[in-house]
Gaussian input, Z-matrix of N, CA and C with variables (Angstrom, degrees):
# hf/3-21g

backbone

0 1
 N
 C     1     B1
 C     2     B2     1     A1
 N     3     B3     2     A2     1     D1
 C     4     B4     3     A3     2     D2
 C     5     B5     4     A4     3     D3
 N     6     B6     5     A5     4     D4
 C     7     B7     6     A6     5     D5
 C     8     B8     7     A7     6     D6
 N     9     B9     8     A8     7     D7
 C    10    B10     9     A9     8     D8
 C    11    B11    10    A10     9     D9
 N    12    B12    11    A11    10    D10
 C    13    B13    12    A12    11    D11
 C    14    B14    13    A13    12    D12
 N    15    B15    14    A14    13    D13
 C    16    B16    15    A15    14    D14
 C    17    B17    16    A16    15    D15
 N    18    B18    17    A17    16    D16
 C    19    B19    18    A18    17    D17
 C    20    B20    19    A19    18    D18
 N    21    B21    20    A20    19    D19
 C    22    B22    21    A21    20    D20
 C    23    B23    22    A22    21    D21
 N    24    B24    23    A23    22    D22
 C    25    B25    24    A24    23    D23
 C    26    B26    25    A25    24    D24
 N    27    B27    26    A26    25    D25
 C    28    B28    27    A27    26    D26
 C    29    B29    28    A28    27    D27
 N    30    B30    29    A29    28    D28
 C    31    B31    30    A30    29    D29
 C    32    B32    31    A31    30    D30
 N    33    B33    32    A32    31    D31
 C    34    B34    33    A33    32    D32
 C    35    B35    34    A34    33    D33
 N    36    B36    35    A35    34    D34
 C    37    B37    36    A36    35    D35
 C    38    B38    37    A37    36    D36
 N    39    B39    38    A38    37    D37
 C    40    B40    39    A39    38    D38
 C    41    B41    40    A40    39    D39
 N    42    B42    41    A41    40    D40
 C    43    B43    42    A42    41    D41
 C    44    B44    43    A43    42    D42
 N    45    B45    44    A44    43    D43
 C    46    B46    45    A45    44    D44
 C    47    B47    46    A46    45    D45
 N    48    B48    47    A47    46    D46
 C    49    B49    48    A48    47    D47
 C    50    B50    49    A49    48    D48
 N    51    B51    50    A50    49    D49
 C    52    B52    51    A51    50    D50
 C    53    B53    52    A52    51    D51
 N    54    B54    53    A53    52    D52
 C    55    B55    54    A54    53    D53
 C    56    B56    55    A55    54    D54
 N    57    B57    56    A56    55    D55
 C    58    B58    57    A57    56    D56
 C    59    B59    58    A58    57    D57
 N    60    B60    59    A59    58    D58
 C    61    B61    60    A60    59    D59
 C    62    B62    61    A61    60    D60
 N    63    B63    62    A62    61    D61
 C    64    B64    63    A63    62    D62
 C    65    B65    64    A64    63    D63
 N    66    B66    65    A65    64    D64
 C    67    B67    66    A66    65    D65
 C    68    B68    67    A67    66    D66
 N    69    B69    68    A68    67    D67
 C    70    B70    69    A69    68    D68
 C    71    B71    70    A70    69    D69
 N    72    B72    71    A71    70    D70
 C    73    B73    72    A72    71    D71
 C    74    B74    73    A73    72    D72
 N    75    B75    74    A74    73    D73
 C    76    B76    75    A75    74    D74
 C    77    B77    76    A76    75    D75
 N    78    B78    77    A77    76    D76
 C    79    B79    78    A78    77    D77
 C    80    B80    79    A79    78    D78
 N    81    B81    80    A80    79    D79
 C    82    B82    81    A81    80    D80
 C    83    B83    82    A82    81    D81
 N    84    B84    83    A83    82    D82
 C    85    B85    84    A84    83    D83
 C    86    B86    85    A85    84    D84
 N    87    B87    86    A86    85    D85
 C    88    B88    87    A87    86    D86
 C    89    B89    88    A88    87    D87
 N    90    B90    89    A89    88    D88
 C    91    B91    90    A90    89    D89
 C    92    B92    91    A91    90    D90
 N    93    B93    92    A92    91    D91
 C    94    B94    93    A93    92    D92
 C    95    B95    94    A94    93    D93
 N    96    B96    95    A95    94    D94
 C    97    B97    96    A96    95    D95
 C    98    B98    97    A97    96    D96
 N    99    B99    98    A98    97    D97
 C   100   B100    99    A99    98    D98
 C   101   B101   100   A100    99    D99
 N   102   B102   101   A101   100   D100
 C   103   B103   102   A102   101   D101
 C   104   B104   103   A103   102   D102
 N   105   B105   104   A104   103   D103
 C   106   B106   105   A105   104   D104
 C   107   B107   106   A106   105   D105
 N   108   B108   107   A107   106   D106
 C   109   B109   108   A108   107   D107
 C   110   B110   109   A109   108   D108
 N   111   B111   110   A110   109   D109
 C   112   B112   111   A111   110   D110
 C   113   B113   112   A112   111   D111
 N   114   B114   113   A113   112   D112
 C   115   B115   114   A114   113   D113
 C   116   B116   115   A115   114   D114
 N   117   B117   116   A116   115   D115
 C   118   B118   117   A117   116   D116
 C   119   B119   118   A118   117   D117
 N   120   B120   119   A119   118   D118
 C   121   B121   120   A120   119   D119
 C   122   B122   121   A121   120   D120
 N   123   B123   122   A122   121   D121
 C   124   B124   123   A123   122   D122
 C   125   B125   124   A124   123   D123
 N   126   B126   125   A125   124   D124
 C   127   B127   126   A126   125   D125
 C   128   B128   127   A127   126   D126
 N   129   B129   128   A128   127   D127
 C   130   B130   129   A129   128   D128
 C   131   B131   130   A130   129   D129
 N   132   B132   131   A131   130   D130
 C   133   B133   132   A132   131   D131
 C   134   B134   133   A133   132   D132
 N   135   B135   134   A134   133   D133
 C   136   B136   135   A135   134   D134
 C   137   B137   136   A136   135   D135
 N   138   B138   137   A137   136   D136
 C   139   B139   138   A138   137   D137
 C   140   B140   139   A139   138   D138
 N   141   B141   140   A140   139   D139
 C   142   B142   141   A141   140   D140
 C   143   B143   142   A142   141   D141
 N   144   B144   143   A143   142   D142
 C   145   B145   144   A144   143   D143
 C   146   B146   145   A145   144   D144
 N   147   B147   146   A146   145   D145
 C   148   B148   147   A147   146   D146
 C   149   B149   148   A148   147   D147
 N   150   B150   149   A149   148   D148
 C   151   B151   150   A150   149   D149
 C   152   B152   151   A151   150   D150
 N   153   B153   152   A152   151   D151
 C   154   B154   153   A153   152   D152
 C   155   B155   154   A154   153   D153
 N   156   B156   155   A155   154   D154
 C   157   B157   156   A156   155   D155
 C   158   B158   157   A157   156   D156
 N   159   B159   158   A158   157   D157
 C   160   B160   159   A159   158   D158
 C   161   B161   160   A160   159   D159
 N   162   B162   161   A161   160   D160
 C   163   B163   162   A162   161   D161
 C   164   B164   163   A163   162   D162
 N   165   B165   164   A164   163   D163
 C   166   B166   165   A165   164   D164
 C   167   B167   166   A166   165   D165
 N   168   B168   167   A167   166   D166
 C   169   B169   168   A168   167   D167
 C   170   B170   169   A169   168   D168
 N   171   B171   170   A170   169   D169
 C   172   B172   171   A171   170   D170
 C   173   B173   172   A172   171   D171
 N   174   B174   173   A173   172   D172
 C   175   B175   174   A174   173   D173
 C   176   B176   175   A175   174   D174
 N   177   B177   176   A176   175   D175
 C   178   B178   177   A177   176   D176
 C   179   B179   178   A178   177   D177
 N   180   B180   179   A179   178   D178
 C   181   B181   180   A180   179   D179
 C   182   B182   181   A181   180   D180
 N   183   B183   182   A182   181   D181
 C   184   B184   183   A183   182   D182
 C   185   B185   184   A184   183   D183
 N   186   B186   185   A185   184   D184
 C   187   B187   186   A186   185   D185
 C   188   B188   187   A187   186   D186
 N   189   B189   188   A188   187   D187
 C   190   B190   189   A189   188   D188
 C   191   B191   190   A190   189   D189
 N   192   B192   191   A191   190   D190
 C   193   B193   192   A192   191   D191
 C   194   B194   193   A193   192   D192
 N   195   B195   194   A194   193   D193
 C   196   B196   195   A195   194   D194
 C   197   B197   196   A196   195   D195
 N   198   B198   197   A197   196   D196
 C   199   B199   198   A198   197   D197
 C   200   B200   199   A199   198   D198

   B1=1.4505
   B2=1.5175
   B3=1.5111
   B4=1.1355
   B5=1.6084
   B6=0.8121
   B7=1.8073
   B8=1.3288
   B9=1.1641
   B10=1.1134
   B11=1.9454
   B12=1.1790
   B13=1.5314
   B14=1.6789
   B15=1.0130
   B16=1.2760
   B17=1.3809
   B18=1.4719
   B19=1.8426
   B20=1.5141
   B21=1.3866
   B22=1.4410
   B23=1.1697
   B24=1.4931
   B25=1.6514
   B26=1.6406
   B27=1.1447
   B28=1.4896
   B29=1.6430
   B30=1.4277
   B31=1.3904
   B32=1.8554
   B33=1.4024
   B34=1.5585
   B35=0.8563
   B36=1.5928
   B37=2.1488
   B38=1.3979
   B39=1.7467
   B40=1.2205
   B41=1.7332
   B42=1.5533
   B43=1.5945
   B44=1.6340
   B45=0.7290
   B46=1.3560
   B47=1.5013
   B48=1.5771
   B49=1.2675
   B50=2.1135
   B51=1.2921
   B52=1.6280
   B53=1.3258
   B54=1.4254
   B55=1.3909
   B56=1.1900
   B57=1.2070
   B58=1.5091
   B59=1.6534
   B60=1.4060
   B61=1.1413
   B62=1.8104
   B63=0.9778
   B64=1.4939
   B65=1.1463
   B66=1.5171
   B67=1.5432
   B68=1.4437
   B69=1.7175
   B70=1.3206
   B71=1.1850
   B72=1.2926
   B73=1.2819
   B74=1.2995
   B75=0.7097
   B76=1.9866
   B77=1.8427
   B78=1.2310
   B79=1.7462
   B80=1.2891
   B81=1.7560
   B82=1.9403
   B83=1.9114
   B84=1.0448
   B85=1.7392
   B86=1.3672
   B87=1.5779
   B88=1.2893
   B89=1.5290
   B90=1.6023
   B91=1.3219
   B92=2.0324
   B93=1.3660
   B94=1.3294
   B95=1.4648
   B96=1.0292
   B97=1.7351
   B98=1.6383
   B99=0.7793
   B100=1.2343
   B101=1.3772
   B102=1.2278
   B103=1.8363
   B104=1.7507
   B105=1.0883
   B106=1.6023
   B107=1.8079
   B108=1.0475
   B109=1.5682
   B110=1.6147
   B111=1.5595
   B112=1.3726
   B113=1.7220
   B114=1.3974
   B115=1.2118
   B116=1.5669
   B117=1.8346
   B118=1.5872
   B119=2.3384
   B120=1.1774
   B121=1.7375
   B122=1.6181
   B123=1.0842
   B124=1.8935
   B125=1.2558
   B126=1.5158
   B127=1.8744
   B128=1.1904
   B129=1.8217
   B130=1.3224
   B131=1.0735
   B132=1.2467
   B133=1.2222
   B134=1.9796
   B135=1.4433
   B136=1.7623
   B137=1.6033
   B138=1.7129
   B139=1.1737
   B140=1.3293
   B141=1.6744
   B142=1.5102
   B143=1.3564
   B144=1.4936
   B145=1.5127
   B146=1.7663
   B147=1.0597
   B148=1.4725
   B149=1.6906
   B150=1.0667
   B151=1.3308
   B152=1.4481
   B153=1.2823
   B154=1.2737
   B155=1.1819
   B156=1.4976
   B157=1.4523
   B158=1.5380
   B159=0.9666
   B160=1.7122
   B161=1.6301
   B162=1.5337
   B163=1.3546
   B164=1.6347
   B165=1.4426
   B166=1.8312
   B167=1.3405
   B168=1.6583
   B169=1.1509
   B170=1.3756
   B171=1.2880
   B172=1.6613
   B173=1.3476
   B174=1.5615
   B175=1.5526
   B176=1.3923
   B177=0.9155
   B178=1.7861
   B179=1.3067
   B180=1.9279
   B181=1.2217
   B182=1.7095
   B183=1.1153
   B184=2.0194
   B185=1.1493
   B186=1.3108
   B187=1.7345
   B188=1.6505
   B189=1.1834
   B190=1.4442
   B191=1.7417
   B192=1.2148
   B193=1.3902
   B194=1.5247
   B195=1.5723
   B196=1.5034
   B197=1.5105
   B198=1.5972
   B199=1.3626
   B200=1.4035
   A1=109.36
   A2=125.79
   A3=143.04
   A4=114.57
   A5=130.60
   A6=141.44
   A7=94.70
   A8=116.32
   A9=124.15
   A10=121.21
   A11=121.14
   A12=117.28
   A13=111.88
   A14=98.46
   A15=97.12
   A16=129.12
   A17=115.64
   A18=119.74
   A19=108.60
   A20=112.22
   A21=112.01
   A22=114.87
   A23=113.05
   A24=104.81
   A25=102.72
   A26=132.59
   A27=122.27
   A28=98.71
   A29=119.79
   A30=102.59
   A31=113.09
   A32=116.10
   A33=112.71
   A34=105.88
   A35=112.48
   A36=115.01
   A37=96.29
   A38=117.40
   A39=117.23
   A40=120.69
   A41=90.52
   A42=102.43
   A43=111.09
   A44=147.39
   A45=149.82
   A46=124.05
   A47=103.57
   A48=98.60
   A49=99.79
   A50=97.71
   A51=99.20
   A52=118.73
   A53=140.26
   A54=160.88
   A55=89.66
   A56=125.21
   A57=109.76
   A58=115.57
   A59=123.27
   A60=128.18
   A61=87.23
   A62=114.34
   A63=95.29
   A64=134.54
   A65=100.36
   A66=113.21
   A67=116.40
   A68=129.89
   A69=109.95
   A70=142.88
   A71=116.48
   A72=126.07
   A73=93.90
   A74=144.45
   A75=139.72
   A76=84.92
   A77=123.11
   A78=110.89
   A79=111.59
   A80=110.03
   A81=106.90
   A82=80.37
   A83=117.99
   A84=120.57
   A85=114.98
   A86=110.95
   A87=115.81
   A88=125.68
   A89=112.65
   A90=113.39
   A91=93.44
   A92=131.37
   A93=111.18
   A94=110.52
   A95=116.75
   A96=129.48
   A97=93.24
   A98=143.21
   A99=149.73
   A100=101.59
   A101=139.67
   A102=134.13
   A103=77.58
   A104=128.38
   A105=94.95
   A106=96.22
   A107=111.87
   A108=108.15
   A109=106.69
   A110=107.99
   A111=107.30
   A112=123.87
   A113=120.28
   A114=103.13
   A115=125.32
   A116=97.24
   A117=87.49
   A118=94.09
   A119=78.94
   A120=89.16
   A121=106.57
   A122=122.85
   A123=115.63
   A124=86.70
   A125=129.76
   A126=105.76
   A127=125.38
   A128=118.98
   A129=111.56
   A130=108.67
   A131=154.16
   A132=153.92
   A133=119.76
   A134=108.84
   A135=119.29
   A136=117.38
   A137=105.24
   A138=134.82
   A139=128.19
   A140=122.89
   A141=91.94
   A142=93.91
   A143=129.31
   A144=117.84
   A145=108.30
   A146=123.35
   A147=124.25
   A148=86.66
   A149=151.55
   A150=155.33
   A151=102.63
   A152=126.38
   A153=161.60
   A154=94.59
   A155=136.57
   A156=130.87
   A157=97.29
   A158=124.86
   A159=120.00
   A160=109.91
   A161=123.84
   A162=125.34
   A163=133.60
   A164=77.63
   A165=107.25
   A166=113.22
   A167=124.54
   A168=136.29
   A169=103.24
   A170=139.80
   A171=159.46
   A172=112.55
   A173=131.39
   A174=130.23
   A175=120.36
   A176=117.53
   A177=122.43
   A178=113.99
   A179=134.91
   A180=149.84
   A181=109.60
   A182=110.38
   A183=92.97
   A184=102.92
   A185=124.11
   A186=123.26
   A187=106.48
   A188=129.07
   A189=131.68
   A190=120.39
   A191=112.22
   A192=105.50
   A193=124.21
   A194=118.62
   A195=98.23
   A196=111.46
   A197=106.85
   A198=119.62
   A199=98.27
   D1=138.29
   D2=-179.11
   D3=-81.84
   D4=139.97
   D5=159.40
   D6=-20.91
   D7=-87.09
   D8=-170.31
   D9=-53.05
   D10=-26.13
   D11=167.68
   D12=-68.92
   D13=-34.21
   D14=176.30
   D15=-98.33
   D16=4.37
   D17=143.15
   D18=-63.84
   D19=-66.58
   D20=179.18
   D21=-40.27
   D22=-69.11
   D23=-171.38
   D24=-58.87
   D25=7.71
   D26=168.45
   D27=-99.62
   D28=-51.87
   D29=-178.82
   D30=-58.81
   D31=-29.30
   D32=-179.55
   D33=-46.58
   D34=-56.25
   D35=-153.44
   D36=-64.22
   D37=-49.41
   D38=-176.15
   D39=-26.09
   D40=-76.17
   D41=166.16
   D42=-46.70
   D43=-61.53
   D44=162.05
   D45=-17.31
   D46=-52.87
   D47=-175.15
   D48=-72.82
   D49=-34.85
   D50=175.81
   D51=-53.67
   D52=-32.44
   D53=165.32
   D54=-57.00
   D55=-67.45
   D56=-157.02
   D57=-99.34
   D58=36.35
   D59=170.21
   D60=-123.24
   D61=-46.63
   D62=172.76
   D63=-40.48
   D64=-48.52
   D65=-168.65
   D66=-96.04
   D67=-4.36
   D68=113.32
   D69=-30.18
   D70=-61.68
   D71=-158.86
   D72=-83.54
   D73=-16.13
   D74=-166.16
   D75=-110.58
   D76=-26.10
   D77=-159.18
   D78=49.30
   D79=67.94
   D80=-171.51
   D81=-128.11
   D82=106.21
   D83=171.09
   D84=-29.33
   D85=-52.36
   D86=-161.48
   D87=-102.07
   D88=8.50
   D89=159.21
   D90=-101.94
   D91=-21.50
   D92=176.73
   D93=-69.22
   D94=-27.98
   D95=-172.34
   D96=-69.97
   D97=-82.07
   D98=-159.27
   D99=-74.84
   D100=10.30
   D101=163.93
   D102=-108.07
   D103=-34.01
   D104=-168.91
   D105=-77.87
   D106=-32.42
   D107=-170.52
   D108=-57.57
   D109=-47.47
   D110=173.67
   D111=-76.84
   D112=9.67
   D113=151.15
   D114=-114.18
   D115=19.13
   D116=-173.06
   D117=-106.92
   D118=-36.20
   D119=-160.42
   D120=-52.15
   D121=1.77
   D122=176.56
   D123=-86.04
   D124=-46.81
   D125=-174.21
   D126=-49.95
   D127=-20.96
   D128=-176.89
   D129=-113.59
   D130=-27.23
   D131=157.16
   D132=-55.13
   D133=99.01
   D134=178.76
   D135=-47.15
   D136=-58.39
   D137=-176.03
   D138=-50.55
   D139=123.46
   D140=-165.32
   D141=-89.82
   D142=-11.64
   D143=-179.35
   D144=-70.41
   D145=-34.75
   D146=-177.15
   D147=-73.66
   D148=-73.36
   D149=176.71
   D150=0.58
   D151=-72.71
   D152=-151.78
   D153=-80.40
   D154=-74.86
   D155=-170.71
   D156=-60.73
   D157=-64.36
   D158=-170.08
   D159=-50.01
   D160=-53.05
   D161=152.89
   D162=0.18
   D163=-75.08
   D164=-179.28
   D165=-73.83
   D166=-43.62
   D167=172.43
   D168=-48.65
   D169=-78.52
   D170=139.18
   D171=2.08
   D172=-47.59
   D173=146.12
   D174=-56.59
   D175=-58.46
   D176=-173.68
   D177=-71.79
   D178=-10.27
   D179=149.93
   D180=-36.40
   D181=-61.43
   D182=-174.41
   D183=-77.42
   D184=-38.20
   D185=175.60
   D186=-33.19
   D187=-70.05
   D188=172.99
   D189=-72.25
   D190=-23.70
   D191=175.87
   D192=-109.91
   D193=104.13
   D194=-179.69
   D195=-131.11
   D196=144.84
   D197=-166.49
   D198=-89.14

């Protein structure tokens, strides 16, 4: 693992854990779904470029989708 995969996957979970205290607290499915996704998916993903697209993809998800 690179310096850099492992800022991101620290800024992801970060964001992640924020997603998913919201979306408890709001009871909104699809920002809790996507804070759990963003604090699990840096363990499986090596790449910091796949890191990054999946990341960003995973933020900008409740922005366009709402239940």
């Amino acid at each position: 693992m690179s310096t850099s995969s492992l800022v991101c996957g620290l800024l992801f979970g970060s964001i992640g854990v924020g997603f998913l205290v919201y979306g408890q607290r709001q009871k909104a499915v699809v920002p809790l779904v996507c804070g759990v996704a963003l604090v699990i998916f840096p363990y499986f993903v090596s790449g910091t470029i796949p890191l990054v697209a999946i990341g960003m993809a995973l933020i900008a998800l409740p922005y366009f989708v709402r239940f």
